[in-house]
N, CA, C and O atoms as a DFTB+ gen file, in Angstrom:
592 C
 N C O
     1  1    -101.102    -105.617      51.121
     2  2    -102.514    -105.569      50.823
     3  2    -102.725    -105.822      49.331
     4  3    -102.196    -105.235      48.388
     5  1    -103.581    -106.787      49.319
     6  2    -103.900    -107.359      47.702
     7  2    -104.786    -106.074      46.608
     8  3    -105.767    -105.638      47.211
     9  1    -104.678    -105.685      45.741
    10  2    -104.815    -104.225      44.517
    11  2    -106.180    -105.259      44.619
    12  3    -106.386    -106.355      45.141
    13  1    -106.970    -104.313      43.846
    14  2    -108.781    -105.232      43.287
    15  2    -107.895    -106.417      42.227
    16  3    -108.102    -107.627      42.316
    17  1    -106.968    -105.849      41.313
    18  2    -106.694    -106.723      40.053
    19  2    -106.013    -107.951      40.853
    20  3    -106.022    -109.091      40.390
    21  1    -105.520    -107.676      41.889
    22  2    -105.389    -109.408      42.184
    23  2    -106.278    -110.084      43.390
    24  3    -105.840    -111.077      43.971
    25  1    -107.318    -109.610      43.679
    26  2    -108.174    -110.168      44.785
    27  2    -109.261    -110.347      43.774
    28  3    -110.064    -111.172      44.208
    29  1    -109.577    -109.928      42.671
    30  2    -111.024    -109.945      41.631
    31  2    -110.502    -109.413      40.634
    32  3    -110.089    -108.255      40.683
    33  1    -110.420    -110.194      39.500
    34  2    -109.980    -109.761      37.951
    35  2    -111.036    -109.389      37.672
    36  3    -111.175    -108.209      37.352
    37  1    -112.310    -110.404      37.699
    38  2    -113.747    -109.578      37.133
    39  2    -114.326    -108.219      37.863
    40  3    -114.684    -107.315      37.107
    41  1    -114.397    -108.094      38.737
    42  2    -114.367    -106.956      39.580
    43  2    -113.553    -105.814      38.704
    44  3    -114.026    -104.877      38.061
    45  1    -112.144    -106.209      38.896
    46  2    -111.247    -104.994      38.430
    47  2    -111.472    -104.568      37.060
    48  3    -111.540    -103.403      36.669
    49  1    -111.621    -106.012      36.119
    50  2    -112.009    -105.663      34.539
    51  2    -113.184    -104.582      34.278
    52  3    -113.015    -103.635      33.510
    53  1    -114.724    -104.865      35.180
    54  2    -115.741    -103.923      35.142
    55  2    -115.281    -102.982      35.373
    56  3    -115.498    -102.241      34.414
    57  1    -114.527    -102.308      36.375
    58  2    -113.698    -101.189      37.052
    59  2    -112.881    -100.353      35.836
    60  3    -113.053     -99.192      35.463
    61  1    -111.888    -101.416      35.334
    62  2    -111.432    -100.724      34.526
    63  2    -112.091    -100.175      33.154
    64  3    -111.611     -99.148      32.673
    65  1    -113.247    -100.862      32.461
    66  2    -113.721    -100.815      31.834
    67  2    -114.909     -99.320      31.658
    68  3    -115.016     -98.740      30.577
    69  1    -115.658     -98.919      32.840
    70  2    -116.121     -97.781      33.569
    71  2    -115.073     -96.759      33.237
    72  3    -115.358     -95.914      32.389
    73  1    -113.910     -96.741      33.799
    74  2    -112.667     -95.541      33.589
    75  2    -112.471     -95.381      32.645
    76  3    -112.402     -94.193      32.331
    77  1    -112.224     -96.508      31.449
    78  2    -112.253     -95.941      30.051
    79  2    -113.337     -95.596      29.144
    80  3    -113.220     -94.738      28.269
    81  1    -114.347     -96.241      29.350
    82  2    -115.707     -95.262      28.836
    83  2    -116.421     -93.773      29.429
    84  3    -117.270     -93.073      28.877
    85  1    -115.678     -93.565      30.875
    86  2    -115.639     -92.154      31.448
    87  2    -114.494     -91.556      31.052
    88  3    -114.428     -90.401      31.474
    89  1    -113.379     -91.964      30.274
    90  2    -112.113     -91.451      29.988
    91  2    -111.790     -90.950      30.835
    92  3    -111.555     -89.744      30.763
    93  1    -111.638     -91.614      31.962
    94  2    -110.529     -91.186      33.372
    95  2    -109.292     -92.450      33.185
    96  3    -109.084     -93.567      33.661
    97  1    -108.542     -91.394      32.052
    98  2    -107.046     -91.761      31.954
    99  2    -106.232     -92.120      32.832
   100  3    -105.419     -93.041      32.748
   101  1    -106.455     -91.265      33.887
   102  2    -105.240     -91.208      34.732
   103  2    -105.646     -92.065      36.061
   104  3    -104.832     -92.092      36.984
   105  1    -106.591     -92.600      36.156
   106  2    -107.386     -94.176      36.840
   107  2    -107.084     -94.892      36.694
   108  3    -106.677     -95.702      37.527
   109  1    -107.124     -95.035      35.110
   110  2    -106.719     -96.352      34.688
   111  2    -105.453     -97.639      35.087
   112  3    -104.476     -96.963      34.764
   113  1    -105.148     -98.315      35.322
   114  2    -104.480     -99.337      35.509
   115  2    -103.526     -99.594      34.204
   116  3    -103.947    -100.571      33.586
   117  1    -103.033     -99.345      33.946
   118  2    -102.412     -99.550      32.406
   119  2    -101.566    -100.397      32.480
   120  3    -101.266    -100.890      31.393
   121  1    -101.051    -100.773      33.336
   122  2     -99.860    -101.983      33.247
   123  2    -100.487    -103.162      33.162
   124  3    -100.141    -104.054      32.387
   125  1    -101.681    -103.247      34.151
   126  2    -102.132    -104.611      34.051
   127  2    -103.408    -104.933      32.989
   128  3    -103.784    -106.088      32.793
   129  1    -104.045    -103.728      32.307
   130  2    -104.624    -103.581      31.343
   131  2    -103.928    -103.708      30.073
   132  3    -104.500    -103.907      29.002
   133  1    -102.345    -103.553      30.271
   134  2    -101.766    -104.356      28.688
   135  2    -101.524    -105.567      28.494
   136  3    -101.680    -106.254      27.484
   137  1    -100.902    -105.964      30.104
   138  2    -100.833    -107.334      30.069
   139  2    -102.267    -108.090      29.717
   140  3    -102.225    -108.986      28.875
   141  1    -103.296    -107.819      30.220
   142  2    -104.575    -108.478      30.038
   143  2    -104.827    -108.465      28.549
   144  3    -105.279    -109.553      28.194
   145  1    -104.713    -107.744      27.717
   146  2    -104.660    -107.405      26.469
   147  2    -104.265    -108.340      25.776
   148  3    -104.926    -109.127      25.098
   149  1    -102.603    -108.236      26.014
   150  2    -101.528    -109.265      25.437
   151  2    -101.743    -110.745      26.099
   152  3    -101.390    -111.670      25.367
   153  1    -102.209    -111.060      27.229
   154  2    -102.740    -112.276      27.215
   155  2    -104.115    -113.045      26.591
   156  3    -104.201    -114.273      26.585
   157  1    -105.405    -111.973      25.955
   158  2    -105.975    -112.134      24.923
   159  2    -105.345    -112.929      24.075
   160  3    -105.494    -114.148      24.163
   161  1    -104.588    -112.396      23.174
   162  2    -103.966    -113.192      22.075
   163  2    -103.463    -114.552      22.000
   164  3    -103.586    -115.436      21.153
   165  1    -102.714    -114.462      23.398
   166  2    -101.666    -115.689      23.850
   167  2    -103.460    -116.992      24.066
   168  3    -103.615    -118.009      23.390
   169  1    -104.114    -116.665      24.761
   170  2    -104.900    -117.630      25.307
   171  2    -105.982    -118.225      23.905
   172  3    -106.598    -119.290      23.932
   173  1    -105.991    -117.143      22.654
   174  2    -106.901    -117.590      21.666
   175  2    -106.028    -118.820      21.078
   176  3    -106.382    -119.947      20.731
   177  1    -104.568    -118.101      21.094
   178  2    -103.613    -119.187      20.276
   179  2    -103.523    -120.919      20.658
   180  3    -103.509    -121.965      20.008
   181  1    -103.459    -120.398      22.574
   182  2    -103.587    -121.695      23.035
   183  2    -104.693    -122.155      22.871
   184  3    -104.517    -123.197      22.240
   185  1    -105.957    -121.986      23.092
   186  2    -107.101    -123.126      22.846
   187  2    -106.672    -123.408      20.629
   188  3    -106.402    -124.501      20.133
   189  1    -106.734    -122.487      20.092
   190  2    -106.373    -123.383      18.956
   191  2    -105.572    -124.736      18.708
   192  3    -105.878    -125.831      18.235
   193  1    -104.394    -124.169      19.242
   194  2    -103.373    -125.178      19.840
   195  2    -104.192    -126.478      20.850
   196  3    -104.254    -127.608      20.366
   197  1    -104.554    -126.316      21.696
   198  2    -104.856    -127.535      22.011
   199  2    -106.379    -128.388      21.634
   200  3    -106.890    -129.403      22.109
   201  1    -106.771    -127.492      20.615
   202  2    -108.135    -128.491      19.925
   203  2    -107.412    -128.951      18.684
   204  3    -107.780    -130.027      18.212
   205  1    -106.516    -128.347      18.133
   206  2    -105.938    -129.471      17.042
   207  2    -104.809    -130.574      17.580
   208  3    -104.126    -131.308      16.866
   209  1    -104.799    -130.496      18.963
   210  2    -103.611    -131.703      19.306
   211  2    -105.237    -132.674      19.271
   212  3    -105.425    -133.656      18.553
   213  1    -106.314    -132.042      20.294
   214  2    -107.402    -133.171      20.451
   215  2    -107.903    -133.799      19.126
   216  3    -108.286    -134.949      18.910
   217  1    -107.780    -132.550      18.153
   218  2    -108.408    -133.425      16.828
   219  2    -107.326    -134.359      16.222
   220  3    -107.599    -135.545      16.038
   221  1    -106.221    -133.903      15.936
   222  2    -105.437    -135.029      15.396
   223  2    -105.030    -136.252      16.229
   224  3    -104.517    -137.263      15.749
   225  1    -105.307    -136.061      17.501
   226  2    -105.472    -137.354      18.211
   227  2    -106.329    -138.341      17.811
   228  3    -105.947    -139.413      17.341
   229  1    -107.776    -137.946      18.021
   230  2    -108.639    -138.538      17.739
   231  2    -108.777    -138.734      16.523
   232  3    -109.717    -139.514      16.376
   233  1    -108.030    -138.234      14.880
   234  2    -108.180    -138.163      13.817
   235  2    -107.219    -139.879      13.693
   236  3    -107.788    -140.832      13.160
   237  1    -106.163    -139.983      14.105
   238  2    -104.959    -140.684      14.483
   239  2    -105.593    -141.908      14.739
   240  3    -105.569    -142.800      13.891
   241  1    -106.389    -142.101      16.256
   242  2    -107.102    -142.977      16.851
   243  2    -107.560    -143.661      15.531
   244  3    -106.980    -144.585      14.962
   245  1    -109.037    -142.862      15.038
   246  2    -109.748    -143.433      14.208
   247  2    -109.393    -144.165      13.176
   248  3    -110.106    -145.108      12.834
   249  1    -108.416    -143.904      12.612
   250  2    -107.378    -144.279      11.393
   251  2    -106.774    -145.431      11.794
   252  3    -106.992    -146.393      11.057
   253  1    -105.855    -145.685      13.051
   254  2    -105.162    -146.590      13.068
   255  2    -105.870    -147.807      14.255
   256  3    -105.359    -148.855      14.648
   257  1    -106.729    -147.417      14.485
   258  2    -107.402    -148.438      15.841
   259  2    -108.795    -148.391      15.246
   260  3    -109.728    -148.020      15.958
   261  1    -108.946    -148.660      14.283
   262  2    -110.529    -148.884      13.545
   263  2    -111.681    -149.841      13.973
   264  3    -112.877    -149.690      13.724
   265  1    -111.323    -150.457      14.395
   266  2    -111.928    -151.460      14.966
   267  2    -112.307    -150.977      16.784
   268  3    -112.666    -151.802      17.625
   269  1    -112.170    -149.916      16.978
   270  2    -112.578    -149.576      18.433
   271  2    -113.301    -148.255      18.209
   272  3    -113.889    -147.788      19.185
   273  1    -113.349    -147.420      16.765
   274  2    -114.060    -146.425      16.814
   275  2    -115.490    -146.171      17.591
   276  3    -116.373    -147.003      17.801
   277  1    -115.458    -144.526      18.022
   278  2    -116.570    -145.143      18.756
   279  2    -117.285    -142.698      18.571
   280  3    -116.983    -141.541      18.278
   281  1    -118.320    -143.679      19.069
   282  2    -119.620    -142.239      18.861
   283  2    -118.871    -140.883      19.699
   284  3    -119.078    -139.708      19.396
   285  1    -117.741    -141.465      21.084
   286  2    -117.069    -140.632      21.864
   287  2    -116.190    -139.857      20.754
   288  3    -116.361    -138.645      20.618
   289  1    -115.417    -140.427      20.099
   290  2    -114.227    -139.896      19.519
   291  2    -114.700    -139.342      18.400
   292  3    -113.909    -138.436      18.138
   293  1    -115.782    -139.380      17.358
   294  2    -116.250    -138.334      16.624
   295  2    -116.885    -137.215      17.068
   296  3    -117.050    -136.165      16.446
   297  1    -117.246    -137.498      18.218
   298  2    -118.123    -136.576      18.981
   299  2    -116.744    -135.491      19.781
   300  3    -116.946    -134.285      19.917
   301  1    -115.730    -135.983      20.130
   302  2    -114.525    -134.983      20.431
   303  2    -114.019    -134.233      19.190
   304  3    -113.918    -133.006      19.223
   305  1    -113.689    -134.963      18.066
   306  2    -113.595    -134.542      16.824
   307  2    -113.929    -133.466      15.887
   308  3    -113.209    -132.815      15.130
   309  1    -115.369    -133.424      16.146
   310  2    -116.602    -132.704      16.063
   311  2    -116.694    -131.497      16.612
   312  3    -116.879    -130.460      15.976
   313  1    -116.561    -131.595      17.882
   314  2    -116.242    -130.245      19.277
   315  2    -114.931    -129.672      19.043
   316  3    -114.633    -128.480      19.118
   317  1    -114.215    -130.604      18.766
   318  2    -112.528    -129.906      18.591
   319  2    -112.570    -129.158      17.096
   320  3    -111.806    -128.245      16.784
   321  1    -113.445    -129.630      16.369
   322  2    -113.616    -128.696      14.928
   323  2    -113.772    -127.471      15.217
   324  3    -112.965    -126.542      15.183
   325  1    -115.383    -127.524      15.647
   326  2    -116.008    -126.427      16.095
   327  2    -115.514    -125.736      16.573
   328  3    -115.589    -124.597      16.114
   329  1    -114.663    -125.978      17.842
   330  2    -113.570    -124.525      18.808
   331  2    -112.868    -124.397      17.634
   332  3    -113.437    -123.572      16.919
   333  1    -111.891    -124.847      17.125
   334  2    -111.278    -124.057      16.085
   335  2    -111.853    -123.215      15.226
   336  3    -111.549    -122.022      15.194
   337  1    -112.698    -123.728      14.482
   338  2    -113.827    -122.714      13.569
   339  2    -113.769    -121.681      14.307
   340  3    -112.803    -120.953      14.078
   341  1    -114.885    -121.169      15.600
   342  2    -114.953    -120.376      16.232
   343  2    -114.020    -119.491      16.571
   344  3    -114.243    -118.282      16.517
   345  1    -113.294    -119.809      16.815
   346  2    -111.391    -119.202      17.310
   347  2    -110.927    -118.572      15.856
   348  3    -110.280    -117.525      15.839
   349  1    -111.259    -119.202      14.729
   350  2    -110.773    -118.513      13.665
   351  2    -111.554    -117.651      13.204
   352  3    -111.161    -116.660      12.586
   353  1    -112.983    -117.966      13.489
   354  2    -114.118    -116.871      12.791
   355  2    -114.260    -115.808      13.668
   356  3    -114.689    -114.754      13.199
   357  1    -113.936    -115.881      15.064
   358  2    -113.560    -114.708      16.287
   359  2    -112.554    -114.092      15.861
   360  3    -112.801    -112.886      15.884
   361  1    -111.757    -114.257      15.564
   362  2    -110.333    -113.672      15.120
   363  2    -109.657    -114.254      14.118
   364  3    -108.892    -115.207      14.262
   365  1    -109.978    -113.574      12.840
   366  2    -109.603    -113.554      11.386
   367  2    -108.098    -113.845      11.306
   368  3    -107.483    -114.500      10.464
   369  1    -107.494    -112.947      12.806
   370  2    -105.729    -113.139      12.317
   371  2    -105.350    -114.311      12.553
   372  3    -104.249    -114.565      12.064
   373  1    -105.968    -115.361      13.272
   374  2    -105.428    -116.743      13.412
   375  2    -105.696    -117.234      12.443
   376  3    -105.516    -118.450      12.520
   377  1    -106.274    -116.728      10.937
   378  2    -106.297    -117.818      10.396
   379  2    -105.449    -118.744       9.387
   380  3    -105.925    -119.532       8.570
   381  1    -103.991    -118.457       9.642
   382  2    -103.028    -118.920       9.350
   383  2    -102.196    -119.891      10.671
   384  3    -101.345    -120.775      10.576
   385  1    -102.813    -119.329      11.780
   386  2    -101.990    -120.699      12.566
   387  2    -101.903    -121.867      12.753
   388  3    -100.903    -122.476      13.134
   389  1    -103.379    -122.460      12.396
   390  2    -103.274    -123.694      12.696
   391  2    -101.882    -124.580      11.747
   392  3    -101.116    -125.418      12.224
   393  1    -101.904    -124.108      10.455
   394  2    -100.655    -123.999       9.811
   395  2     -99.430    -123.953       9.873
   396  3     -98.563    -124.591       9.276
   397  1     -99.368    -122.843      10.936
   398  2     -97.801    -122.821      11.473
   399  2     -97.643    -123.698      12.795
   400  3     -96.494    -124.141      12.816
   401  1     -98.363    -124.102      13.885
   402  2     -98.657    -125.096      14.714
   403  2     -98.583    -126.801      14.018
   404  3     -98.112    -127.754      14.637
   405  1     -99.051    -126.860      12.890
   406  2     -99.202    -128.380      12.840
   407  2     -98.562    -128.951      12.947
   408  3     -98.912    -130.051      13.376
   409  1     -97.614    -128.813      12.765
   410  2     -95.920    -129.987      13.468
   411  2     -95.657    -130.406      14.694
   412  3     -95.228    -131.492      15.085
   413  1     -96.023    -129.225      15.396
   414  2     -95.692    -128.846      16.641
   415  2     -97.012    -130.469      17.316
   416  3     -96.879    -131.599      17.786
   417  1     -98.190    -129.490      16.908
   418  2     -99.398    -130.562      17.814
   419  2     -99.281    -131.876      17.093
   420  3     -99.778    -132.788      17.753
   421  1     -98.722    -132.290      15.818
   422  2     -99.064    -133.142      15.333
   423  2     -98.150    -133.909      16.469
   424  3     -98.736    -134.798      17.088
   425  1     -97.058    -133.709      16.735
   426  2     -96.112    -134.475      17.423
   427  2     -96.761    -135.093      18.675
   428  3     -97.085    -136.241      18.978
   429  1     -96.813    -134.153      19.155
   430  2     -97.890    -134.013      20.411
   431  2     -99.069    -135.011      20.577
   432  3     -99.094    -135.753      21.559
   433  1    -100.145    -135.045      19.538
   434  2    -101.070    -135.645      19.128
   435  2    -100.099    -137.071      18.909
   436  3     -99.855    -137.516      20.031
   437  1     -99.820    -137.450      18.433
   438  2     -98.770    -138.963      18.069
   439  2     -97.964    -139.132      19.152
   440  3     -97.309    -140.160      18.980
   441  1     -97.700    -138.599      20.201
   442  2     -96.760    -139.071      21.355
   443  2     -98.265    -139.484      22.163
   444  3     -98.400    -140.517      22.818
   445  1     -99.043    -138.738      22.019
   446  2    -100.207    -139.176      23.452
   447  2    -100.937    -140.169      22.637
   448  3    -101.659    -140.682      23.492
   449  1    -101.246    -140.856      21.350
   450  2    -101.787    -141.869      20.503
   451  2    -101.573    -143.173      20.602
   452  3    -102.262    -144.193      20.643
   453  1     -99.968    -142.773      20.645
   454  2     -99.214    -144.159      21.225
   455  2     -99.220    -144.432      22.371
   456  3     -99.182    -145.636      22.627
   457  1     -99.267    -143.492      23.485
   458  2     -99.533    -143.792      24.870
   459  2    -100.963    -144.227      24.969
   460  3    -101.289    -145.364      25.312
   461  1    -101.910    -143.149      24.614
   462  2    -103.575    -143.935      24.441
   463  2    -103.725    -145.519      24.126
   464  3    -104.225    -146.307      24.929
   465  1    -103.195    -145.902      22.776
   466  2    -103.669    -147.182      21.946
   467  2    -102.217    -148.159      22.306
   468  3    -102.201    -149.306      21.858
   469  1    -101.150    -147.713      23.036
   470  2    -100.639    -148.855      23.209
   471  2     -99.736    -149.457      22.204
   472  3     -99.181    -150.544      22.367
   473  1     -99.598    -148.631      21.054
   474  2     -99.416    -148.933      19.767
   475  2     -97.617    -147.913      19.905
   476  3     -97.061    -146.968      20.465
   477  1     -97.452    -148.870      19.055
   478  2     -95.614    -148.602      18.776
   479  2     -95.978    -146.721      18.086
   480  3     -96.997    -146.367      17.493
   481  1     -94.699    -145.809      18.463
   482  2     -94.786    -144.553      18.045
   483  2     -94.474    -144.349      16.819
   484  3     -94.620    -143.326      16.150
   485  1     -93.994    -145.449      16.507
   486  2     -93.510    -145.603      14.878
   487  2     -94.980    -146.135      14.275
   488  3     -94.986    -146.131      13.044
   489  1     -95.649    -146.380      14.605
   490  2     -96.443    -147.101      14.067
   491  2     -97.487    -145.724      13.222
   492  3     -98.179    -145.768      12.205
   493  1     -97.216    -144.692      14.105
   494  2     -97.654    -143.265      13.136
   495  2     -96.918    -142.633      12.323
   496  3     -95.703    -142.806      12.220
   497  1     -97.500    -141.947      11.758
   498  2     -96.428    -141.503      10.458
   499  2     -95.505    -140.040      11.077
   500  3     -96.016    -139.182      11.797
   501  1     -94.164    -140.033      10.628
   502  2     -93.671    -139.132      11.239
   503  2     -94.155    -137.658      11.017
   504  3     -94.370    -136.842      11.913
   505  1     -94.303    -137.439       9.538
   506  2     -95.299    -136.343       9.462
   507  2     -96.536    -136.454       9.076
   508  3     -96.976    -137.430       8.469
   509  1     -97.182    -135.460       9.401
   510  2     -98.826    -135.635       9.521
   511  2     -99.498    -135.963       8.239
   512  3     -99.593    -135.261       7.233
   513  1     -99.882    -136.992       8.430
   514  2    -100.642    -137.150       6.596
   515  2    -101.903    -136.329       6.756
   516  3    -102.173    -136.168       5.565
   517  1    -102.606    -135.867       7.246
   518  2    -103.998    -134.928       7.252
   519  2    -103.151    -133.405       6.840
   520  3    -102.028    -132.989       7.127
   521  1    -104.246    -132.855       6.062
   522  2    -104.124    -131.257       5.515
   523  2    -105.065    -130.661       6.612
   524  3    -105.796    -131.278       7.386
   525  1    -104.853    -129.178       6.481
   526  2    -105.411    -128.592       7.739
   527  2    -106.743    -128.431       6.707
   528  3    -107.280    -127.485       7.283
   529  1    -107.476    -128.678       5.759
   530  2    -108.449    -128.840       5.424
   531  2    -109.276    -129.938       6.185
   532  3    -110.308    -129.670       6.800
   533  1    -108.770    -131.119       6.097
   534  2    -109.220    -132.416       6.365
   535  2    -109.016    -132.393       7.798
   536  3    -109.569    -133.289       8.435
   537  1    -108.500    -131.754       8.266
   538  2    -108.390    -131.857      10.529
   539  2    -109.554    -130.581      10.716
   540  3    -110.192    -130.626      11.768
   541  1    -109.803    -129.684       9.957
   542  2    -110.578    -128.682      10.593
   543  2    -111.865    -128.763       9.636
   544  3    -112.919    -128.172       9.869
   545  1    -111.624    -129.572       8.538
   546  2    -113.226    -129.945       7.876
   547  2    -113.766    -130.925       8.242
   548  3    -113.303    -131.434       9.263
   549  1    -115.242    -131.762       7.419
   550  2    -115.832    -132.559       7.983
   551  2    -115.262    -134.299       7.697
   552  3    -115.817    -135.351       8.015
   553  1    -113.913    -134.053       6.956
   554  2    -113.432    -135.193       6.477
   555  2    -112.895    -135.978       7.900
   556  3    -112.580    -135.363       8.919
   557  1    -112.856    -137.434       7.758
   558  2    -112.536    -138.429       8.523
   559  2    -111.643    -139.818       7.720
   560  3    -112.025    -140.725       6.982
   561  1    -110.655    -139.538       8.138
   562  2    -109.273    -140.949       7.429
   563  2    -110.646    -142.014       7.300
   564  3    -111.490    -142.366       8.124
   565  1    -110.437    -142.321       5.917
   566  2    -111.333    -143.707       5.170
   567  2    -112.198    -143.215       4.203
   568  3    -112.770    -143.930       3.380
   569  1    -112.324    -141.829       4.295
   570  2    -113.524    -141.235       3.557
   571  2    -112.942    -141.418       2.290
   572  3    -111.715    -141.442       2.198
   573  1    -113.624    -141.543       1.352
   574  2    -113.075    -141.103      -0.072
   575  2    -112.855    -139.560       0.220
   576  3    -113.279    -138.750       1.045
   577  1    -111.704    -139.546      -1.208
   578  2    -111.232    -137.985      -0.967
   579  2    -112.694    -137.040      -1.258
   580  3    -113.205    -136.208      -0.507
   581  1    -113.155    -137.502      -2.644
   582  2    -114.505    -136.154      -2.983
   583  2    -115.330    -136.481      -1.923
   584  3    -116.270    -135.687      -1.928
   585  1    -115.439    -137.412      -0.859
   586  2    -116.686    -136.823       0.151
   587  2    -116.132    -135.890       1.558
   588  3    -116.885    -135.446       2.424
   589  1    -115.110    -135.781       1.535
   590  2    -114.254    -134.885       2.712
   591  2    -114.237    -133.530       2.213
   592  3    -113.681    -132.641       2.858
């Protein structure tokens, strides 16, 4: 027989949530209330993680396929900023990861660039020429530096 926490997470979350503002301790679910906890963290990290693979994709695109830029790919750019912003201004402690990630997505971002555009994998730079200023600010490859 399936527990509430695996037939209705939202269900069980309200549930559990009730028990700890009645402080009925011994109700509580605690195993799957830490895990839920500890998957908080894990899931903020991942959407960071995957809006800077989308931005340096599209940062990548724009730079090396100039001639196909288009209103779509600033407009992903743009959105992929924004979730990051948000993700960092939600939670102050990420705001060193995008930092420790950038290698990781940059790779990532440049393996799916070359598959996107068709374009040799060499044809990107092995490490990322963008600063995590310029991928999570309003700068765009071509800008002069003082307008980024």
């Amino acid at each position: 027989m399936l527990t509430i926490y695996e037939n209705d997470l939202t269900a069980w979350a309200h549930h559990t949530a009730r028990l700890l503002r009645e402080q009925r301790w011994g109700e509580v679910d605690w195993e799957h209330l830490i895990e839920e906890v500890e998957d908080l963290g894990k899931s903020d990290r991942s959407a960071v993680g995957s809006q800077m693979e989308r931005v340096l994709l599209h940062l990548l695109k724009w730079e090396f396929q100039s001639q196909r830029r288009s209103d779509s790919w600033l407009d992903s750019i743009n959105d992929g900023r924004s979730q990051i912003r948000r993700k960092l201004e939600d939670s102050p402690s990420l705001r060193g990861y995008p930092e420790q990630i950038l290698e990781k997505e940059y790779e990532r971002a440049r393996r799916e660039a070359s598959r996107q555009t068709g374009l040799e994998f060499a044809t990107f730079p092995g490490v990322c020429p963008y600063s995590i200023a310029q991928i999570i600010g309003d700068w765009l490859p071509g800008m002069a530096e003082t307008e980024g």
